[in-house]
N, C-alpha and C positions, 0 to 999 in steps of 0.2 A: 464494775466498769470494765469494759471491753479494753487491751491494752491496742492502741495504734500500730497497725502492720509497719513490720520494718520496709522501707523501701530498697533495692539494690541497683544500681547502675553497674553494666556488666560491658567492659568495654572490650570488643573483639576486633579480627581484620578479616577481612574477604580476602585472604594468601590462601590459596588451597581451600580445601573445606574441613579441615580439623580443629582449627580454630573457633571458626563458626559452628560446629556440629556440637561442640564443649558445650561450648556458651549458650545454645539452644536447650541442651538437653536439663543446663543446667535452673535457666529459666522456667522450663516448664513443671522441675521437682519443687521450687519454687513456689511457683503459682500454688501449686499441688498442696502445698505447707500453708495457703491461705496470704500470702504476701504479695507485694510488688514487687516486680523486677526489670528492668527495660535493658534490650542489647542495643548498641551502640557500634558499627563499622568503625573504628578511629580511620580509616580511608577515606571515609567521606566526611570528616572534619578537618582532615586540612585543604588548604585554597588551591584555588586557581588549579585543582586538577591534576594536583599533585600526587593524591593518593591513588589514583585510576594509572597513573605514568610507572609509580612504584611497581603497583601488581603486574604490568604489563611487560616489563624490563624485567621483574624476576622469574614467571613464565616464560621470559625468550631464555634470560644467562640457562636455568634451569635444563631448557630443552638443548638448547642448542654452543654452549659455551660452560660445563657443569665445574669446568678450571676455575673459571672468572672467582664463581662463589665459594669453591674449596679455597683459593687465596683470601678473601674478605673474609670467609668464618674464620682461618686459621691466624689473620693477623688481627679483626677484632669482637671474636665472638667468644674465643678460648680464652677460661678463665685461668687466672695465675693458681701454681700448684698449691697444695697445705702447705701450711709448716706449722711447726709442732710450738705452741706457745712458750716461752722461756718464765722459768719460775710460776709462782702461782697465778697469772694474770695475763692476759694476752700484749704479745711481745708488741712493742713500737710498731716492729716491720709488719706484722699481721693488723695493727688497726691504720698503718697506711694503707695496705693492700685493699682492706674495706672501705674507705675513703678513693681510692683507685676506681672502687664499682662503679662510682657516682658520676664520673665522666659524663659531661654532656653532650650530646651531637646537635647538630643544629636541627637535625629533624625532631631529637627528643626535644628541644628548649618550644619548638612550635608547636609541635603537639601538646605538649601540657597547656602550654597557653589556650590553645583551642578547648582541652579539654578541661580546665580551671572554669571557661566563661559556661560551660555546658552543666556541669557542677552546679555551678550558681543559678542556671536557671533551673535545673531539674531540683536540687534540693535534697537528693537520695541520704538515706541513711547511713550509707556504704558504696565503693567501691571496688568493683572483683575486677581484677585486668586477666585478659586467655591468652595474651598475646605480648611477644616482648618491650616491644616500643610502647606499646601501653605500661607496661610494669616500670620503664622508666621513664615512663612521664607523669606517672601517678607517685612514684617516689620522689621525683622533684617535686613535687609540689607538697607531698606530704613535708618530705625532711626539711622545706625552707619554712612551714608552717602555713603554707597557703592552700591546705587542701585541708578541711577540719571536721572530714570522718573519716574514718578508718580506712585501710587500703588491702587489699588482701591479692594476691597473685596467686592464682592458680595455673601451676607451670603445666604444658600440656606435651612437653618432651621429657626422653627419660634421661636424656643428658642433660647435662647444666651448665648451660651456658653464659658468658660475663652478660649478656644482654637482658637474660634474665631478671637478674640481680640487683637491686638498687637499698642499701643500708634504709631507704625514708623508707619502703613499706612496710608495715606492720607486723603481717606474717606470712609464711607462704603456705598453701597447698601443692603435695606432690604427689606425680604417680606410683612412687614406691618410698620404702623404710630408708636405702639406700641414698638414694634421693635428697628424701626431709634432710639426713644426718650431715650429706655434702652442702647444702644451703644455708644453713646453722650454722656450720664451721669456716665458709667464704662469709655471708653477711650479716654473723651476731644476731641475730631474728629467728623468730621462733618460728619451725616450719613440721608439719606434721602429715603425713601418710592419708590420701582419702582413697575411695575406691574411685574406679571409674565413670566417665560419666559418658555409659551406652545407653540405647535410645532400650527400650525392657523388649521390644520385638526380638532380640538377640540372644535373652536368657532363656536357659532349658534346664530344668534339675537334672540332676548328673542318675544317667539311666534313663531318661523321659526323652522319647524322640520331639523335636520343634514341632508345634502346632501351627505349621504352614504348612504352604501347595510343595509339590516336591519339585526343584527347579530340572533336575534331569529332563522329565519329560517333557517340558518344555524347550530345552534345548537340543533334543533330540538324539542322548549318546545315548549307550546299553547301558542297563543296569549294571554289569560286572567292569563297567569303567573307572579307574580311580581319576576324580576329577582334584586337579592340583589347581586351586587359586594364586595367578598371581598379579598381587597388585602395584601398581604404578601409581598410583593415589589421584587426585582428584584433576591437577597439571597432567597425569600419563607422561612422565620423564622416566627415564634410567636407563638400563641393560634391561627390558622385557624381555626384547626379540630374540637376543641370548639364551635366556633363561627358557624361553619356551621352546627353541631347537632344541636342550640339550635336555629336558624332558620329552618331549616328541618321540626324539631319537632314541630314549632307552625303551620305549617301546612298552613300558610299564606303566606310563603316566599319562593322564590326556591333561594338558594344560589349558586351561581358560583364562586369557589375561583379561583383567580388567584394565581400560584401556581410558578410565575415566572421562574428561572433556575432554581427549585431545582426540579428534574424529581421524585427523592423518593418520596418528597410529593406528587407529583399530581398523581403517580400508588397506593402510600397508601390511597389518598382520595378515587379514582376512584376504589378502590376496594372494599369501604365500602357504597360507594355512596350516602353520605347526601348531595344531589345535585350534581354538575359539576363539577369537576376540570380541569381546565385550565392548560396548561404550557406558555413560552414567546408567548406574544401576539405581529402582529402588526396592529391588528385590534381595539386598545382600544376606539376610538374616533367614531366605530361605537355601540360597547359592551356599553359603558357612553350614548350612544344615545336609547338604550333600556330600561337599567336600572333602578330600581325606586327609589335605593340610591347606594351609596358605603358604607361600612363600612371597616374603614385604621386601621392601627397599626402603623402606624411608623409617620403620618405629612408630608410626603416631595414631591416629584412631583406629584405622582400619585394624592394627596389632589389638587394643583394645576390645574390639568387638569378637576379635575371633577369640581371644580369652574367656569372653564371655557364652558364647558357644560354645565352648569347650573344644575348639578346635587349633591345633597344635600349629606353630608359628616355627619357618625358617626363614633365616635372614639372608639373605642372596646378592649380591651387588650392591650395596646400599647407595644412595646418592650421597654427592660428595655432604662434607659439614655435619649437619645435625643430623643427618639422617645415620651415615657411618658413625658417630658415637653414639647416638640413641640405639643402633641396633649393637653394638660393644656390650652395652648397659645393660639389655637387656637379658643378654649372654651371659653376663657376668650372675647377675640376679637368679640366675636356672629359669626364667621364663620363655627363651627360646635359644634355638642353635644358632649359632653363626659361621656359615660355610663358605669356606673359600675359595673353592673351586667347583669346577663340573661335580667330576669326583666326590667331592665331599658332600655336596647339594644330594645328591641321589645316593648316596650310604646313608646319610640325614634322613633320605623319605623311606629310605628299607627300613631302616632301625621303628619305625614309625607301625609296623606292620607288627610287632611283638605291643604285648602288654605292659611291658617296662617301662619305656620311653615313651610311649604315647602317655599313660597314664602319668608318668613324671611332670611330662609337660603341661598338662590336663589341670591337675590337682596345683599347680604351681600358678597358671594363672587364675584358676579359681581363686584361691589363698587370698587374690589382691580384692576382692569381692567383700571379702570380709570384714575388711577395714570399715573406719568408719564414713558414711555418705559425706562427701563435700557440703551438702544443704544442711547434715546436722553440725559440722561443724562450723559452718556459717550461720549458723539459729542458736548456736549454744553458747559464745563466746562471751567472755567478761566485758565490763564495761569498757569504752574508749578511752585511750588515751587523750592528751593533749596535743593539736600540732607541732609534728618534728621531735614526740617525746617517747619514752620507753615504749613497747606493744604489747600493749591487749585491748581486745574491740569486740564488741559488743556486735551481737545481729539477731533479735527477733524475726517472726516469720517474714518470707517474700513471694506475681500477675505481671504479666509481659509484655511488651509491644515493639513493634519493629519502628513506631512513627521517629523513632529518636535521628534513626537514617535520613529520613526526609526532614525532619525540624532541621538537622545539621545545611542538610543541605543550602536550606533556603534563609533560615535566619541567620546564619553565623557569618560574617563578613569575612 
């Protein structure tokens, strides 16, 4: 007997395009494995147009007031520090702390609701949250016992933040060893290391040039140009325009910013021209194939892919919040630099020029490749718990569809 594909509901947000880029890639390895798996915007499940006002308010504070959000992340996004258990058993004050996680905001308390009646209609074997308000609102639901399959978060920053967090989920997926071992010791749940989830146009075996067009020619530099990516992510927020004078100007570097959706940035780079500005690309995995580093602000896919390329990553202005801890983390871990000045940025791209240091950083984000796939650890797990009870959870195979955005839309009152 044929055993029944496992189903997955994969609840993402349309914030940027990292979230969503996860949750796609992860669906299709999915499919790929013979299953079901449906993405889900949790933006377009809650009412009255709420989640359209969300993304649009964090696209303005982002671009245009990046304080606003360094105050919110720092008052409720930073999780409380360890502490070291007393005696053989976790101290009082650490399983308050973890009962702290579980905070509810009124946005999570409606989300889950929304996303409880969506459960029940779809019926999934599983759900994966990419997104933090997802992970706690699938942890409310799990920990009160109203959500009765498993719950699994897959964190898609490399910082870890309280939002993250929620004691009801089951387990987590994370993007590094570091990671997994910080989320275990904040929420008693079991959390484990997977690899990344880039889209395979991005992989190259290490000595094997990409087998794509070559983007230089297309953009029309010299070949002996060192092209520096740098990205502003899918919003186009941060210090770019910074970063690309103080490349320009060393006269060493030709900077290409990617300038994502945000078309003002890239007519106001493209008018002053320290170097190229870019808009949405979907050519990135040949542009990482020319490149002679990236330089990120934010830590989050786009870092991912050029790991995967095997193209060496500095971290340069980061934006406020997650992005300046995720690129901390990243630092920390040896997978890229974090520079703090002019100065330091462009000793960062000489040092890049010896075999030392490129290859350090080369081999370090390969390394995370290694791990094991997100999809096999979501296909291999033990059976389910109970609602609201110890974790482990079960996931045979998972086939896509985006209709879940329009069902939401139109049936969910």
């Amino acid at each position: 007997m044929t055993p029944a594909r496992h189903s997955v509901l994969i609840v993402s947000a349309s914030m940027g395009a990292g979230h969503d880029g996860v949750a796609a890639e992860l669906a299709r390895r999915l499919t790929a494995a013979g299953g079901a798996a449906e993405v889900v915007d949790l933006l377009d499940l809650l009412p009255l147009g709420l989640g359209g006002g969300l993304r649009r308010w964090y696209g303005w504070m982002m671009r245009s007031a990046p304080w606003v959000y360094a105050l919110i992340y720092r008052v409720f996004f930073v999780p409380p520090p360890l502490r070291e258990p007393d005696g053989g058993g976790p101290a009082p004050r650490a399983r308050r702390e973890r009962r702290a996680l579980a905070w509810d905001s009124p946005l999570t308390v409606l989300a889950a609701a929304r996303l409880r009646r969506l459960v029940g209609c779809r019926r999934p074997g599983e759900v994966v949250t990419t997104f933090h308000v997802a992970a706690q609102a699938a942890g409310r639901l799990r920990g009160r016992g109203r959500l009765a399959v498993p719950s699994t978060v897959l964190l898609t920053d490399f910082a870890v933040h309280r939002m993250w967090l929620h004691p009801g989920n089951d387990r987590y997926l994370c993007p590094s060893p570091s990671t997994a071992r910080r989320v275990t010791a904040l929420t008693g749940r079991p959390a484990a290391c997977c690899a990344p989830l880039t889209g395979p146009a991005f992989h190259r075996p290490p000595g094997r040039p990409a087998a794509v067009p070559r983007a230089r020619e297309r953009l029309g530099v010299r070949p002996d140009d060192r092209l520096v990516l740098v990205s502003a992510g899918s919003w186009g927020v941060g210090e770019v325009a910074e970063t690309a004078r103080v490349l320009a100007g060393s006269g060493r570097y030709l900077p290409v910013v990617l300038c994502g959706r945000n078309e003002r940035l890239r007519r106001r780079l493209a008018a002053v021209r320290p170097g190229l500005a870019l808009g949405w690309r979907d050519d990135l995995p040949a542009l990482m194939a020319d490149a002679y580093a990236l330089v990120d602000n934010a830590a989050g896919l786009t870092c991912r892919e050029a790991f995967a390329a095997g193209l060496p990553v500095i971290s340069y202005r980061p934006i406020p919040g997650h992005g300046r801890d995720g690129a901390l983390a990243m630092a920390r871990d040896g997978l890229s630099v974090h520079a703090d000045g002019p100065r330091d940025l462009l000793a960062a791209l000489d040092r890049l020029a010896g075999p030392g240091e490129r290859a350090r950083l080369v081999a370090a984000g390969a390394a995370l490749f290694a791990e094991p796939s997100a999809e096999a650890l979501l296909l291999g797990g033990a059976s389910a718990p109970a609602p609201g009870g110890p974790q482990s959870q079960t996931s045979p195979p998972p086939a896509w569809s985006r209709s879940g955005r329009v069902w939401a839309r139109w049936m969910l009152p």
